[in-house]
C-alpha positions in Angstrom: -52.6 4.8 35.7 -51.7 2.4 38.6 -52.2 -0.7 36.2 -50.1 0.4 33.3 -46.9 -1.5 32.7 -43.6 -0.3 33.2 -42.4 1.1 29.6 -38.5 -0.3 29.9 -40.6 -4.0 30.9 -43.0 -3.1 27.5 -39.9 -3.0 25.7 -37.7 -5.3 27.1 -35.0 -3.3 28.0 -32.8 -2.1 31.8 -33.8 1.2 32.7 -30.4 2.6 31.9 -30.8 1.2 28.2 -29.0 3.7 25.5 -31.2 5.2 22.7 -30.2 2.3 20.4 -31.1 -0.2 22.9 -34.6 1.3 23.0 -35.3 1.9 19.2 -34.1 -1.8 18.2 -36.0 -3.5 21.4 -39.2 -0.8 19.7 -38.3 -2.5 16.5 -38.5 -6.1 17.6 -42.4 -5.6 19.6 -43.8 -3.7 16.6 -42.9 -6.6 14.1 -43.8 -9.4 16.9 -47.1 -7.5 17.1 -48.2 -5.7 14.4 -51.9 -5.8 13.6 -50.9 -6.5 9.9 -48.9 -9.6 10.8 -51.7 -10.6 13.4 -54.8 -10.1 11.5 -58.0 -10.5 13.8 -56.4 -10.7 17.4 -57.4 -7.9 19.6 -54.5 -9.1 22.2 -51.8 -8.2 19.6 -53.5 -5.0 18.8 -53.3 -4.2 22.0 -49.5 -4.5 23.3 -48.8 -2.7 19.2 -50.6 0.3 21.0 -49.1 -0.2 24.6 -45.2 -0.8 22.7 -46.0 2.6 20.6 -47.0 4.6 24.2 -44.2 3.0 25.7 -41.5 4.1 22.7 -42.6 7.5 22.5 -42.1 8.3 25.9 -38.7 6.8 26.3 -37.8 7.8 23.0 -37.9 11.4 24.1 -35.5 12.5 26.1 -37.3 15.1 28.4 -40.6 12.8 28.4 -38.3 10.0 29.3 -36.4 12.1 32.4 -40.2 12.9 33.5 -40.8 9.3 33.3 -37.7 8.4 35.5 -38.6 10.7 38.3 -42.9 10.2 38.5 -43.8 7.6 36.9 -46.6 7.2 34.7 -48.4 10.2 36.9 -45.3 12.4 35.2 -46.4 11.9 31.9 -48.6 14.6 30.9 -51.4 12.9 28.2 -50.9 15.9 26.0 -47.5 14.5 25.3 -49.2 11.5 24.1 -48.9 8.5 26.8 -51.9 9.5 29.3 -53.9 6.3 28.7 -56.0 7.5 26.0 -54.3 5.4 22.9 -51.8 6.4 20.7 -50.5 9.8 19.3 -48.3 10.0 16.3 -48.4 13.1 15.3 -44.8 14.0 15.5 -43.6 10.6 15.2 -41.2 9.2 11.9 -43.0 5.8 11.4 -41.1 5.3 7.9 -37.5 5.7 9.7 -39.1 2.7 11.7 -41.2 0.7 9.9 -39.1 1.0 6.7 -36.3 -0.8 8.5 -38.7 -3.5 9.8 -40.6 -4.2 6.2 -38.5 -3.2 3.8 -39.4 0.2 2.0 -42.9 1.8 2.0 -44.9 -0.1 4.9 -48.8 -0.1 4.4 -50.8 2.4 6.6 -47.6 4.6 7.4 -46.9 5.6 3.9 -43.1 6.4 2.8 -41.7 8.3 5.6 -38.4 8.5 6.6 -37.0 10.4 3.4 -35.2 13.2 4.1 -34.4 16.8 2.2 -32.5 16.3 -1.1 -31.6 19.8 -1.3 -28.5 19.0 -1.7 -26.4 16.2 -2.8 -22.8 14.7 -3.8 -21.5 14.8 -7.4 -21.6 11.7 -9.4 -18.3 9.8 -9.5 -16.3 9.9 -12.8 -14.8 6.6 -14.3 -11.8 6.5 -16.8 -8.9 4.6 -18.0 -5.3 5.8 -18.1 -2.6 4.1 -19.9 1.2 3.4 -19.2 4.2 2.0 -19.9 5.4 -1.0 -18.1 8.1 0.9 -16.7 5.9 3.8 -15.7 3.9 1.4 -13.3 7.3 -0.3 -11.8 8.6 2.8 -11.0 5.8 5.2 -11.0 5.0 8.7 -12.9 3.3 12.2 -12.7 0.6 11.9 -15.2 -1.9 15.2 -16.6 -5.0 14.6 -17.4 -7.7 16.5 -19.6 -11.4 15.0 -18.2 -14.8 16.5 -19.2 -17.3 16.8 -16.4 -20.1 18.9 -14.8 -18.8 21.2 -12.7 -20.1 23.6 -10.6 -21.5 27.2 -12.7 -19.5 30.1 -12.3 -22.6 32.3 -13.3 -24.4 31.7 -10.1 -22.2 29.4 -8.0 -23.7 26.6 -7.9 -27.1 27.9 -6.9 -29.4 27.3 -9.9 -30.5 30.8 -9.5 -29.7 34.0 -11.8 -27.3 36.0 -10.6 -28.4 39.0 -8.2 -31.3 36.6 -6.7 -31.6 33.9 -4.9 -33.6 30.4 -4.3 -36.6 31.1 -2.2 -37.4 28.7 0.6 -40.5 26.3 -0.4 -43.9 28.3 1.5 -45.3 24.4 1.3 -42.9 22.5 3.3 -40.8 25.4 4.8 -37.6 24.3 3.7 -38.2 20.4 4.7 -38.4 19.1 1.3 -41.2 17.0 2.9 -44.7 17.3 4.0 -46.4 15.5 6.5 -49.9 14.6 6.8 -52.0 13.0 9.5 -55.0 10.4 9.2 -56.8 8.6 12.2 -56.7 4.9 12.5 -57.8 2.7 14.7 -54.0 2.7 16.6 -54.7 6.5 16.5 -53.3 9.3 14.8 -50.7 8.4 12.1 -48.8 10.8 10.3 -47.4 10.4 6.7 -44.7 12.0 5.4 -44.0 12.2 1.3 -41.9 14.2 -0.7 -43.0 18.3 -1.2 -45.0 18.4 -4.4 -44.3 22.2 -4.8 -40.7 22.2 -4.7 -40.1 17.9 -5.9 -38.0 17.6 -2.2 -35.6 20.4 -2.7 -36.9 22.5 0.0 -36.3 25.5 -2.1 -37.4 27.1 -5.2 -35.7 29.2 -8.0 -38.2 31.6 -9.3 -35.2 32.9 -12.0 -33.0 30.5 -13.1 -29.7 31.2 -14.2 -29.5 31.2 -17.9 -26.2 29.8 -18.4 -26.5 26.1 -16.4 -30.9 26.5 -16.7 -31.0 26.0 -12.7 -29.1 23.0 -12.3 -26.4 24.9 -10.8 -23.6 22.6 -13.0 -22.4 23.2 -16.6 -19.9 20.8 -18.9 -16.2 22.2 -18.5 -12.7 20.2 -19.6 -10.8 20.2 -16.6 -7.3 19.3 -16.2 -5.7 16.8 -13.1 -2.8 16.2 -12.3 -2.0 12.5 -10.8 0.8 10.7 -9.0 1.2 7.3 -10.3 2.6 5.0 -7.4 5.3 3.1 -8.1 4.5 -0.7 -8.3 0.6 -0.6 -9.3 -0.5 -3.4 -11.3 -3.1 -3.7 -14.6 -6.7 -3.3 -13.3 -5.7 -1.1 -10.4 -7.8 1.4 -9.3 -5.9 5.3 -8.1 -9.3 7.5 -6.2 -8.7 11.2 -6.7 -11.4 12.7 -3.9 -13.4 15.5 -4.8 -12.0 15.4 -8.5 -15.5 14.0 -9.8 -18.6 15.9 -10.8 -19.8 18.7 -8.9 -22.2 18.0 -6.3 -26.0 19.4 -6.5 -27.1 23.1 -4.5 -23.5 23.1 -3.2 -22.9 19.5 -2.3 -19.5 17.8 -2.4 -18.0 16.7 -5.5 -17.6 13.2 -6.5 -14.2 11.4 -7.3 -12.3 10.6 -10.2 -11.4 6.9 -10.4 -8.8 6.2 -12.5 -8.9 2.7 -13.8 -5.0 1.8 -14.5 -3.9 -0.3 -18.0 -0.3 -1.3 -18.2 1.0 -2.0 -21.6 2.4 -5.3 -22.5 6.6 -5.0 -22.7 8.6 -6.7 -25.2 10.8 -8.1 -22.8 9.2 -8.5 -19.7 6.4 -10.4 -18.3 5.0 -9.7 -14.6 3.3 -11.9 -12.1 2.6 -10.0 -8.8 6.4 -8.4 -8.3 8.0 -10.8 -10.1 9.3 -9.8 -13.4 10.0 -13.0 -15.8 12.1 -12.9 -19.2 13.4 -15.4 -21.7 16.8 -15.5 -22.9 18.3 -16.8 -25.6 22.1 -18.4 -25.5 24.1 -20.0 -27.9 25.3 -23.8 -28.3 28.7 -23.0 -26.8 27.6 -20.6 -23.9 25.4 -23.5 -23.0 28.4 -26.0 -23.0 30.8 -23.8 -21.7 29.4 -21.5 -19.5 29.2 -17.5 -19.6 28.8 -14.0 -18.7 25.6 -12.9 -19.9 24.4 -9.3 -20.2 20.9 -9.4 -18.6 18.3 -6.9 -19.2 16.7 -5.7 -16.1 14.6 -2.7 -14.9 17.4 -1.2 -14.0 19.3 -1.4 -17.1 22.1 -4.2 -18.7 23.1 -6.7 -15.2 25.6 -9.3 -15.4 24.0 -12.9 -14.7 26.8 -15.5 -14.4 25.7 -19.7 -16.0 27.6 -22.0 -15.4 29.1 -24.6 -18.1 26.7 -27.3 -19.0 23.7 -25.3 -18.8 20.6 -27.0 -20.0 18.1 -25.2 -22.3 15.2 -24.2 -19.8 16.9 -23.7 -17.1 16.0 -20.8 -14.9 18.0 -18.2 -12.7 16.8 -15.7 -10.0 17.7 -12.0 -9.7 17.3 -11.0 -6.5 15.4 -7.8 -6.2 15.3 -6.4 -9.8 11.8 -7.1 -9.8 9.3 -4.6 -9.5 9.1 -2.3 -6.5 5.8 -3.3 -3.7 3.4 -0.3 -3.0 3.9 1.6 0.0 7.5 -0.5 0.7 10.8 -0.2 -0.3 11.1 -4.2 -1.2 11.2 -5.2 -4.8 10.5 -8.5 -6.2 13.2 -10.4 -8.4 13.8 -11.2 -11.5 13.7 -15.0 -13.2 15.9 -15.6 -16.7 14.8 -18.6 -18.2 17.4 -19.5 -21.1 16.7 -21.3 -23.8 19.6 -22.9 -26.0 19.6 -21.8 -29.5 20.2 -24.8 -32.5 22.9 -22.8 -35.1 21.2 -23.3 -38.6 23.3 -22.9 -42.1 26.3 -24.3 -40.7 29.7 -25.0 -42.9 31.1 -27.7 -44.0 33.7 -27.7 -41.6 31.1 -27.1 -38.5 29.2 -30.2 -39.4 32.4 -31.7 -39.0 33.5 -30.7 -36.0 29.7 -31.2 -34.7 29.9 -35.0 -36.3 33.2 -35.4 -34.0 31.9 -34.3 -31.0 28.1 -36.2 -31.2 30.9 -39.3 -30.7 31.3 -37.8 -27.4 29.5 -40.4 -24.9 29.0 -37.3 -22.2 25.6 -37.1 -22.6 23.6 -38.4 -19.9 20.3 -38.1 -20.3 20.5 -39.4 -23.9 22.5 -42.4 -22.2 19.6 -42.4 -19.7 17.2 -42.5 -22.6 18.6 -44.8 -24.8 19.0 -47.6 -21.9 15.6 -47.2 -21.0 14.4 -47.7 -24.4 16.1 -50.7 -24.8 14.6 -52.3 -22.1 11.7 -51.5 -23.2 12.2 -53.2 -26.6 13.2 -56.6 -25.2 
């Protein structure tokens, strides 16, 4: 044993190195060397063999504390390192190898799977709809969903009631079965799902009658959810454990609620910004005014002053819509637009005719001298 190498300088890693340290440096030889990757050179064969002693030796913790305190001469060969090749018997190759290559690996078959007794309901996806005001402010909302949930007949077991699931006599409750070939590296064990009991590790000799041994049966459930105020359209609200039941008494899935704001009247939102347009008359324009606003909040006097073009906007300070998780709001923009009178009398034409004479308008000043130029 005197001419063996030290395992930590197999694997390229400080004595002290933590399990992770070991399994990725493990990771990194057995690609670099890998008979499959290195087809026809004995030297490669031989440090995949010498990096496989070396990792299941410090890969186990009491071989590994033997190791520290004797050596090579504390490693008994009937743990698999006592220079007489390679041992896997015991050994995961697919948790391994699966990382390395990607999936099922050649000569060390699937492994790595583990029991699917058990397992988490399935998620349940659905759209709620509300007002506009119901997302600025927020809302209780009650919900009726369909979904599998867990069978009151035999609890979620699968099994009729009075009896019970009886552990799998092929894989002893594993859900996997693990069988071992010799190679030319040695003994290498594979490891596939339990025929007998399809990976569940147990088997239901009487199912129940009412869910046929799933253990789940179709209900209508009802939820109650807490709209927050200030979510948007597209929004997603998670309700935990509000999904499907899990399988053989997993955890249930969630309910995620997919949020669709209708479209107001009035307002238009972009992010907390709520955006309306106003009309005003001829004279409000010209003269200024008091204008009842509509807000969120209800009627709010906005204040324009006289000579107000059409277009112009104004900005409400926070009478927008409320941010999540914060007491801020956004504002509010009024953009007003001047509306033309139609049907007018006689004596409004008049009047109208009168004050066109009026030379105070500057932009149709503006206009008119530039147009002239132009024409010259």
């Amino acid at each position: 044993m005197a001419d063996k190498r030290d395992y930590y300088e197999v694997l390229g890693v400080q004595k002290g190195a933590s399990d992770d340290e070991i399994k990725k440096a493990f990771r990194k030889q057995s690609k670099k060397y890998h008979p499959d990757l290195n087809p026809g050179n004995k030297e490669a064969e031989e440090k995949f063999k010498e990096v496989n002693e070396a990792y299941q030796v410090l890969s186990d913790k009491e071989k590994r504390s033997r190791y520290d305190q004797f050596g090579h001469a504390g490693v008994d060969p009937n743990y698999g390192a006592g220079g007489g090749g390679f041992n896997g018997a015991g050994f995961d190759f697919g948790d391994i190898f699966g990382d390395i290559f990607g999936g099922g690996f050649g000569g060390f078959g699937g492994g790595g799977g583990r029991r699917s007794g058990s397992g988490r309901g399935n998620d349940i996806r659905q759209v709620i709809d509300i007002t506009f005001e119901e997302a600025a402010f927020g809302c209780g909302k009650t919900l009726n969903i369909q979904t599998m949930d867990r069978c009151d007949s035999c609890g979620g077991s699968g099994a009729k009631k009075g009896t019970t699931a009886e552990t799998c006599s092929q894989c002893h409750g594993t859900g996997r079965v693990r069988t071992q070939q010799r190679t030319i590296l040695g003994y290498m064990t594979t490891e596939t799902t339990c025929p007998q009991c399809h990976g569940e590790g147990k088997i239901i000799k009487e199912p129940c009658r009412d869910c046929r041994g799933t253990g789940k049966v179709r209900k209508s459930k009802t939820v109650e959810v807490q709209i927050p105020a200030g979510i948007d359209n597209g929004q997603i609200i998670q309700l935990s454990g509000k999904g499907e039941a899990g399988s053989k008494g997993g955890p249930n899935g969630d309910l995620l609620l997919t949020v669709r704001v209708r479209p107001h009247s009035i307002f238009r939102r972009e992010g907390n910004d709520v955006y309306i347009d106003m009309p005003i008359t001829f004279v409000q324009a010209a003269l200024g005014a008091t204008l009842q606003v509509p807000t969120l909040d209800g009627l709010v006097e906005l204040n324009i002053p006289e000579g107000t073009q059409t277009g112009s906007r104004f900005r409400m300070r926070g009478k927008g819509i409320p941010m999540m998780r914060s007491k801020a709001r956004g504002d509010q923009f009024v953009t007003v637009n001047v509306e033309v009178p139609r049907n007018l009398t006689q004596k409004q034409k008049e009047a109208l005719r009168d004050f066109d004479e009026d030379k105070n308008y500057k932009q149709k000043k503006t206009f008119y001298e530039k147009m002239k130029d132009f024409l010259k």
